[in-house]
C-alpha positions in Angstrom: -6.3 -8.1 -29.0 -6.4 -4.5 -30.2 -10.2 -5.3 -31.4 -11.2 -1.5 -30.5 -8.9 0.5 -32.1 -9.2 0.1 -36.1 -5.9 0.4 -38.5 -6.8 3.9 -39.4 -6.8 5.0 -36.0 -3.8 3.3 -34.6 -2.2 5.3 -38.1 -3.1 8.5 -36.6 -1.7 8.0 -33.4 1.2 6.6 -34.3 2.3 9.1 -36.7 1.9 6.5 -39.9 0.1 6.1 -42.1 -2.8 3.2 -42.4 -0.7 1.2 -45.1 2.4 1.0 -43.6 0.3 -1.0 -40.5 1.6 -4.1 -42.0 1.6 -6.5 -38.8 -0.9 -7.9 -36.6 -3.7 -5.9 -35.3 -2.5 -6.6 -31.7 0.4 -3.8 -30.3 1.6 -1.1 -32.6 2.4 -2.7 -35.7 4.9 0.7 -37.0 7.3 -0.7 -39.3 7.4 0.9 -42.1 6.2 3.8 -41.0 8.0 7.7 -40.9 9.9 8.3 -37.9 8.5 11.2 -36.1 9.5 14.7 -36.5 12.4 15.9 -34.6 11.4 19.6 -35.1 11.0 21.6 -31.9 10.1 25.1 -31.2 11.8 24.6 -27.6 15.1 23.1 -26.3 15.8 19.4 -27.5 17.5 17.6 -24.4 18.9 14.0 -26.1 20.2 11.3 -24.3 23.7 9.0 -25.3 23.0 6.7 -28.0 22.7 3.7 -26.5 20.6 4.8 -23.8 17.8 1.9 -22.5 14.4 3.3 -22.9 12.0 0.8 -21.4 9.2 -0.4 -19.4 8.7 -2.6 -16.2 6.2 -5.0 -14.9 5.5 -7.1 -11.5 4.4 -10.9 -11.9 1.2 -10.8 -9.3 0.6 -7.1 -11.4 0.0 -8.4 -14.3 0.4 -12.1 -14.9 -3.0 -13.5 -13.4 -3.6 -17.6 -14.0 -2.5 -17.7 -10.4 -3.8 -21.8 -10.2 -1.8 -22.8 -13.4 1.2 -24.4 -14.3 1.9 -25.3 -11.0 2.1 -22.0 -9.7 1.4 -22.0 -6.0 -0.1 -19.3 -3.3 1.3 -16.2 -2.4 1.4 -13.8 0.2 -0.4 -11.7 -2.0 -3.1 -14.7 -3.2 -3.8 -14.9 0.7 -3.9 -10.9 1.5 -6.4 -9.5 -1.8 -9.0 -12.5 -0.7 -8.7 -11.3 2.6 -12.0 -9.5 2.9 -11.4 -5.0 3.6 -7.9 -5.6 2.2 -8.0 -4.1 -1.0 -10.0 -1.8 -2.7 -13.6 -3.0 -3.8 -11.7 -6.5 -2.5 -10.2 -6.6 -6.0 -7.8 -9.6 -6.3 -4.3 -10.2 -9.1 -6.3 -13.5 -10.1 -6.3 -12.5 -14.0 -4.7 -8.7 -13.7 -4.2 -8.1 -17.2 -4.1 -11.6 -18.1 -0.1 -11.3 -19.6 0.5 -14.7 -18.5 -1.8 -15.4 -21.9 -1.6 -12.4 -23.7 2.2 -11.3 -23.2 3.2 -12.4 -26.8 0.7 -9.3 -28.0 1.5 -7.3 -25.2 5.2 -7.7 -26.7 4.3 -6.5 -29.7 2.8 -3.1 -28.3 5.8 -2.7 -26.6 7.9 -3.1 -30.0 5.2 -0.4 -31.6 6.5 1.6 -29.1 10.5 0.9 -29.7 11.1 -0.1 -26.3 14.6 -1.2 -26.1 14.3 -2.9 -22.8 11.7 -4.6 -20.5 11.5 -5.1 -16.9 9.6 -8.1 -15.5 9.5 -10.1 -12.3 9.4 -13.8 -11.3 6.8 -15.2 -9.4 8.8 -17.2 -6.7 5.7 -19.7 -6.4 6.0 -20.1 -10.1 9.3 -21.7 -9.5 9.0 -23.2 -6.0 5.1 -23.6 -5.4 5.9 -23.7 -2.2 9.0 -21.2 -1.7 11.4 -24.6 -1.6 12.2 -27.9 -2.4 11.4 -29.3 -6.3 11.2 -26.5 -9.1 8.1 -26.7 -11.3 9.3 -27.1 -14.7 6.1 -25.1 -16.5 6.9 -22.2 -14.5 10.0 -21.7 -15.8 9.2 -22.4 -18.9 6.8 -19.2 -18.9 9.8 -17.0 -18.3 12.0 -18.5 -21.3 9.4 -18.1 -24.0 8.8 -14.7 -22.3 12.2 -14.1 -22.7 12.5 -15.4 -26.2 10.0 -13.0 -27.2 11.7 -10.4 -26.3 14.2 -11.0 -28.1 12.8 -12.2 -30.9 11.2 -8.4 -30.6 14.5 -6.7 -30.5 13.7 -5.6 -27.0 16.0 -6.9 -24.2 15.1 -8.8 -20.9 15.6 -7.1 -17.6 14.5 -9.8 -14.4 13.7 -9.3 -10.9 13.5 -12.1 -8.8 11.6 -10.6 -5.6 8.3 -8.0 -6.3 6.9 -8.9 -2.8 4.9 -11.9 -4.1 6.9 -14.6 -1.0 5.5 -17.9 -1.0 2.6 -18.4 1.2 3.8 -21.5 3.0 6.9 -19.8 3.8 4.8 -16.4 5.4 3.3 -19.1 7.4 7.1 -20.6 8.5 7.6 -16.8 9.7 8.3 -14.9 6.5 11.0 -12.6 6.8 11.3 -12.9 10.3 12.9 -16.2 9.4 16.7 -16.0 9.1 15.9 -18.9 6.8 14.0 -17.0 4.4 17.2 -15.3 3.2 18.8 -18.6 2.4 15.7 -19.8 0.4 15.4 -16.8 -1.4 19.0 -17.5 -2.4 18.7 -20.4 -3.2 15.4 -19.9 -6.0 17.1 -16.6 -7.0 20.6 -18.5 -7.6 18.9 -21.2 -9.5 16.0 -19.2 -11.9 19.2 -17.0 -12.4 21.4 -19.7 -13.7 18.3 -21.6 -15.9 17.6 -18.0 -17.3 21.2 -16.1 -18.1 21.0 -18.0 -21.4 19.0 -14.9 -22.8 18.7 -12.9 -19.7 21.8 -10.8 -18.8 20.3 -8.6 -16.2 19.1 -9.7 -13.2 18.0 -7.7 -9.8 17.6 -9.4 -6.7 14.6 -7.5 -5.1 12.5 -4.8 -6.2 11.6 -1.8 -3.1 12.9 -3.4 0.1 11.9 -0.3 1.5 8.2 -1.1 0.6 7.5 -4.6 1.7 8.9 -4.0 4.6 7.4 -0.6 6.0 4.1 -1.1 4.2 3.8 -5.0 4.5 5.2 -5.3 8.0 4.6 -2.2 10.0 1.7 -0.5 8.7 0.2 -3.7 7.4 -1.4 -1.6 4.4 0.2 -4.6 2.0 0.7 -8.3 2.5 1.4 -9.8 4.6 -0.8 -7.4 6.5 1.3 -7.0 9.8 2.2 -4.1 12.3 5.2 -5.3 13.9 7.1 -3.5 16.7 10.5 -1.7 16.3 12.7 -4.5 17.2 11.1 -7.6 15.2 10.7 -5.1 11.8 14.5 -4.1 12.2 15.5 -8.3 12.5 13.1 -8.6 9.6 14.9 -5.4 7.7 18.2 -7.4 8.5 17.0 -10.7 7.3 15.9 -9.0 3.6 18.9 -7.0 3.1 21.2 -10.5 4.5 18.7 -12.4 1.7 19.6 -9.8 -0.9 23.7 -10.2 -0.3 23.3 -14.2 0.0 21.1 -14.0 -3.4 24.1 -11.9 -5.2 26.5 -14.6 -4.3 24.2 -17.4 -5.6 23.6 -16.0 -8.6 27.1 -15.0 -9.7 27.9 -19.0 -8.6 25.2 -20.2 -11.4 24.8 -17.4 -13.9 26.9 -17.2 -17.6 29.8 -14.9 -17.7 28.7 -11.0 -18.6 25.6 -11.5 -16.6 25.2 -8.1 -14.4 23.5 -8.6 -11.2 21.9 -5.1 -9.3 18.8 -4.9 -7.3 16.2 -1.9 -7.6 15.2 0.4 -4.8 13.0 3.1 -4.0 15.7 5.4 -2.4 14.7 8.6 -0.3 15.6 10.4 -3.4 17.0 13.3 -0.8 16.9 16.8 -3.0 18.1 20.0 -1.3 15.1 22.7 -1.1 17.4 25.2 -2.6 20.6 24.4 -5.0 22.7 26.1 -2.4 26.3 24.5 -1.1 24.3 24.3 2.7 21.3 22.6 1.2 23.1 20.1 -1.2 25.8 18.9 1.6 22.3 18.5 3.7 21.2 16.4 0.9 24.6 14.0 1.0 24.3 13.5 4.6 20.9 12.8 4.0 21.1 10.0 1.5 23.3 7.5 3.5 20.5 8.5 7.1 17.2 8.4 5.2 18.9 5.1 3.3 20.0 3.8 6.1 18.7 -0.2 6.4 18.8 -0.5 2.9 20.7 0.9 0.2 23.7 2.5 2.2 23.7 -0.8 4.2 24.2 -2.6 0.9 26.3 -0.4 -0.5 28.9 -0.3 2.8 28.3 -3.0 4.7 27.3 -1.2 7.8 24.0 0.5 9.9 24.9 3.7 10.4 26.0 4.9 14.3 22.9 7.1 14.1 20.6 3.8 12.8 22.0 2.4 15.3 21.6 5.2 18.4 17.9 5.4 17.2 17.2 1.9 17.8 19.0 1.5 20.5 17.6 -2.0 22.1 15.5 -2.0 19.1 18.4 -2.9 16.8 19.2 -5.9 15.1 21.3 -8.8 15.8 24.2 -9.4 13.2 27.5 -11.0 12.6 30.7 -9.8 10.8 30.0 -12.2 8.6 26.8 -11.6 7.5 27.4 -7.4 6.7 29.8 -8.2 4.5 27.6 -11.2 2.5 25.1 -7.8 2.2 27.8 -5.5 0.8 28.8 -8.1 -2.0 29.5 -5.3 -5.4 27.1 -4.9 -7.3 27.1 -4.5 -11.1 24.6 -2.1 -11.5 21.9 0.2 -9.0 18.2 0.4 -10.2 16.3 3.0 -8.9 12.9 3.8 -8.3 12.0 7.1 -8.1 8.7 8.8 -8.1 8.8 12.0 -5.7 11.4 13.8 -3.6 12.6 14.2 -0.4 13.2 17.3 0.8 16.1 18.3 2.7 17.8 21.7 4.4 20.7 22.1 6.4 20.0 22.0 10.2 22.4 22.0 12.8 21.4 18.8 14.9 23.7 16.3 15.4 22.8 14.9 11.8 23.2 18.1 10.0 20.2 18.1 8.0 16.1 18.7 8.3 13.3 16.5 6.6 10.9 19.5 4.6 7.3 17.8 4.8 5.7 19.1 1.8 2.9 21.5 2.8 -1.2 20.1 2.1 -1.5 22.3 -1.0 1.6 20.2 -2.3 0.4 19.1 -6.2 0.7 15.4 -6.2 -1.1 13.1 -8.9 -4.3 10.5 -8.5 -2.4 8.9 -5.9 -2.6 11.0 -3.0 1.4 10.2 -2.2 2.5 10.3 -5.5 3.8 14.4 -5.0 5.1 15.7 -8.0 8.9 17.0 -8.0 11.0 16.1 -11.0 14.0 17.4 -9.5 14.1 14.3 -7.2 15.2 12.3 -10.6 18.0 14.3 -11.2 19.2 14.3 -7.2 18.8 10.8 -6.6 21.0 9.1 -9.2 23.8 12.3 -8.8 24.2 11.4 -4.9 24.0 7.8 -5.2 27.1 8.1 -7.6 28.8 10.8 -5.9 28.5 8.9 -2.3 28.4 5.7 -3.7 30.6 5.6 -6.7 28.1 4.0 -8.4 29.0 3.7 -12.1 26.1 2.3 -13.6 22.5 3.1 -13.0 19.0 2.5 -14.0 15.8 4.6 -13.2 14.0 0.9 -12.8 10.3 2.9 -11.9 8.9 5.9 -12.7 5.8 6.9 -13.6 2.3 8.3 -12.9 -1.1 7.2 -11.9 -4.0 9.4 -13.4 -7.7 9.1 -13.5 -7.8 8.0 -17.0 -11.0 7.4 -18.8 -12.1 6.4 -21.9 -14.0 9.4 -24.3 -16.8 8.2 -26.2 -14.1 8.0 -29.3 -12.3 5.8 -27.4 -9.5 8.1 -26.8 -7.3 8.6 -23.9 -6.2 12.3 -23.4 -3.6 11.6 -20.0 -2.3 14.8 -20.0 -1.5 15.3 -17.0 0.7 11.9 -17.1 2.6 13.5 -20.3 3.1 16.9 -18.0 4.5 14.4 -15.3 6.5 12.2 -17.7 8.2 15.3 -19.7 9.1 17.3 -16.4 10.6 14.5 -14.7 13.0 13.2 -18.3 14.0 17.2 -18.8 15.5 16.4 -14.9 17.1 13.4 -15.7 18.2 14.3 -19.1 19.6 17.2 -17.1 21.4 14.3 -14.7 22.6 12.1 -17.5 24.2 15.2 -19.2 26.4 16.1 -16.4 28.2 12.9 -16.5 25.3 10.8 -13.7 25.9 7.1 -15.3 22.0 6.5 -15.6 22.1 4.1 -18.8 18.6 3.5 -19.0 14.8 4.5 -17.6 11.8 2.1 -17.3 8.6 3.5 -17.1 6.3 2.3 -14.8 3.9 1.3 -16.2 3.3 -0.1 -20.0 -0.2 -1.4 -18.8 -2.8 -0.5 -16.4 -2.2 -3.3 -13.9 -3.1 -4.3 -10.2 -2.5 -1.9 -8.0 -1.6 -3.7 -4.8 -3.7 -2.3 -2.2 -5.7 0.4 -4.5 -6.8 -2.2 -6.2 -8.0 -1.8 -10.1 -8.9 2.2 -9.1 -5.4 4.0 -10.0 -3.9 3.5 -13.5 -0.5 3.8 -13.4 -0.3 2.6 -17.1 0.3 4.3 -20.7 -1.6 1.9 -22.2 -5.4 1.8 -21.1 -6.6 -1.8 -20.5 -10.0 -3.0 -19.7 -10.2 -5.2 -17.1 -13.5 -6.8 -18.1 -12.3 -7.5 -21.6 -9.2 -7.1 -21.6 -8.6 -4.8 -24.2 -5.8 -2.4 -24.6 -6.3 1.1 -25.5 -2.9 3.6 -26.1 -3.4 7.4 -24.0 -2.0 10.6 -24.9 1.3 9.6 -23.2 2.0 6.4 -25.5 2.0 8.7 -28.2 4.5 11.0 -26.1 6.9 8.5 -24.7 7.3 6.9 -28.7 8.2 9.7 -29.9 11.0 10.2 -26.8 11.9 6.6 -27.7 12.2 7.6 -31.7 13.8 11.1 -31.3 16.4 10.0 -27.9 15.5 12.9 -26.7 12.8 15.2 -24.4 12.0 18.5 -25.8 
């Protein structure tokens, strides 16, 4: 509950007044209450009308009561109790408790005006043990979830993978499995078809890129291995082969007008100047740095040069399977949080990674450099390579080093500096005709961090962890009144 912050207070920062607080105490209770000023002494950059402003959310992040309802281990269960894993050895076993509490954390998210939320399903929710019988009570957690979001006015979008893989499938080989990819089909075709009733988005995997590189070659996240070049590229063929066999199951299961994407955190190439050089650098750029995962998808194919670099390394693969990968998509969802840098060169790729210098400014997370441009580069190549139609930013966001004052107040401004920089690029994007229909902010709550445990707050709502009581920052305050006014000034 919102115990700490009194009526008068949440008034304040909401831009109300104390009587028009008419709901619960728990989440912003704003109806009623003026809409926020639209006057600006700078440029107002507004977004289409029906523009999706949101916020996302991953199941072992954030839902905790990982031994109820049938839920059984994960990978990531295994990994934080794994003793020098994680920081301070901090574990998702309550997070932020939303497994419990999401029917109040739905109400700050309608305070807000969120239009749309982004959460995950916890495969072992479903399948305790990645296959066979579905738990009933699992699922059930993810229709009232997404009855209350309705019910809110806000609109449901799912993921069915955020890295959380069954345990007793890691231990049948994980990824490296080829069967993996058919069980993952199989759970993602049939929690797809059980929830298209009121969920009409769905994405198959959130960050291939991620689980793969960090979980499997630097071991950083679970499962915790370092695999050589030729079993990670098998592995990187398995997910993206898991990802096309999940598009087909769903579609075979789901209700008609269900859209099914995924969301990935491209190498949001950027050219270091906006010269014709630089920018065609940047195209050629997208499809190499993208290689094994989103241009795969997207074309059915490794690149030759994917392919020349790996050499013996690279993976087997039938005609077959490429083209159950490139099965269309409805929708991309992309996660972008920094650029990639890229100038014209004249090796045989035509094109130069920039490595940002050490005096690059970069927020609490010492990889999260800050370049908003990368938001407006990523989405234009991916629909002028691609021909992508419709888009999603599905993550962006900031972690900060947030602390309470002894007023209980949040000031985050360096996540409202972050936040406005990066919308004034995409608004920038969106205006020239980039078919970005919506942006999810990662993150409405402080959650578990993976690896970094409970130490980086990615979150625009303060939660804490010992009581578990939510507290809005500076840039709740800020992203409202984007939601109210459409726009970024």
């Amino acid at each position: 509950m919102f115990n700490n912050i009194s009526r008068r207070t949440l008034a304040r920062i909401l831009g109300g007044s104390a009587a028009a607080l008419s709901l619960p105490r728990v989440g912003f209770a704003t109806e009623g209450a003026p809409a926020p000023s639209t006057h600006s002494a700078g440029t107002t950059r507004t977004f289409p009308s029906d523009f999706l402003w949101g916020s996302a959310t991953a199941s072992y992040q954030v839902e905790g009561a990982v031994h109820e309802a049938g839920r059984g281990p994960s990978i990531w269960d295994t990994f934080s109790h794994t003793p020098g894993k994680t920081h301070n050895g901090d574990t998702g076993d309550v997070a932020d408790d939303f497994f419990h509490r999401y029917k109040e954390d739905i109400q700050i998210m309608k305070g807000l005006g969120l239009k749309t939320f982004r959460f995950s399903v916890s495969w072992s929710r479903i399948f305790p043990t990645g296959t066979g019988s579905p738990n009933p009570q699992g699922l059930d957690f993810y229709h009232h979830l997404a009855d209350a979001l309705l019910e809110a006015g806000i609109q449901p979008f799912c993921t069915l993978y955020h890295w959380d893989l069954p345990q007793t499938l890691q231990d049948k080989g994980g990824w490296e499995n080829h069967d993996t990819s058919k069980a993952f089909a199989d759970y993602a075709g049939y929690t797809a078809g059980k929830l298209s009733d009121n969920v009409h988005h769905f994405m198959t995997m959130n960050e291939m890129r991620t689980f793969v590189d960090v979980g499997n070659r630097e071991g950083r996240h679970a499962p915790g291995l370092k695999l050589d070049d030729k079993r990670l590229a098998q592995l990187n063929h398995h997910v993206v082969l898991g990802h096309g066999l999940a598009v087909r199951a769903i579609r075979a299961t789901v209700k008609p007008g269900t859209k099914v994407g995924l969301a990935e955190n491209i190498s949001a190439t950027t050219p270091v100047v906006e010269s014709p050089e630089h920018i065609e650098a940047a195209h050629k750029a997208l499809r190499e740095e993208n290689a094994s995962f989103l241009t795969v998808v997207q074309e059915g194919r490794y690149t030759d040069l994917y392919l020349k670099r790996l050499g013996g390394n690279a993976p087997k693969f039938t005609a077959e399977e490429m083209e159950i990968i490139r099965s269309p998509l409805d929708f991309v969802g992309i996660n972008i949080y920094q650029p990639m840098y890229v100038r014209a060169d004249s090796s045989e790729k035509g094109y130069a990674v920039v490595p940002p210098p050490s005096s690059y400014p970069h927020m609490f997370s010492p990889w999260l450099n800050v370049g908003p441009e990368g938001i407006y580069w990523g989405p234009k190549l991916v629909h002028e390579v691609w021909k992508v139609k419709e888009m999603y930013i599905t993550e962006n966001g900031a972690s900060s080093s947030d602390h309470l004052t002894p007023e209980g107040k949040v000031y985050d401004t360096d996540r409202v500096m972050f936040l406005r920089n990066y919308l004034t690029q995409l608004q920038r994007g969106v205006s020239e005709g980039v078919p970005v229909k919506g942006y999810f902010l990662w993150s409405l709550l402080d959650n578990y961090e993976w690896a970094d445990g409970y130490e980086k707050r990615f979150g625009i709502i303060y939660v804490d962890f010992a009581t578990q009581q939510r507290t809005p920052k500076l840039s709740a305050e800020f992203y409202k009144q984007v939601i109210a006014k459409n726009a970024v000034s």
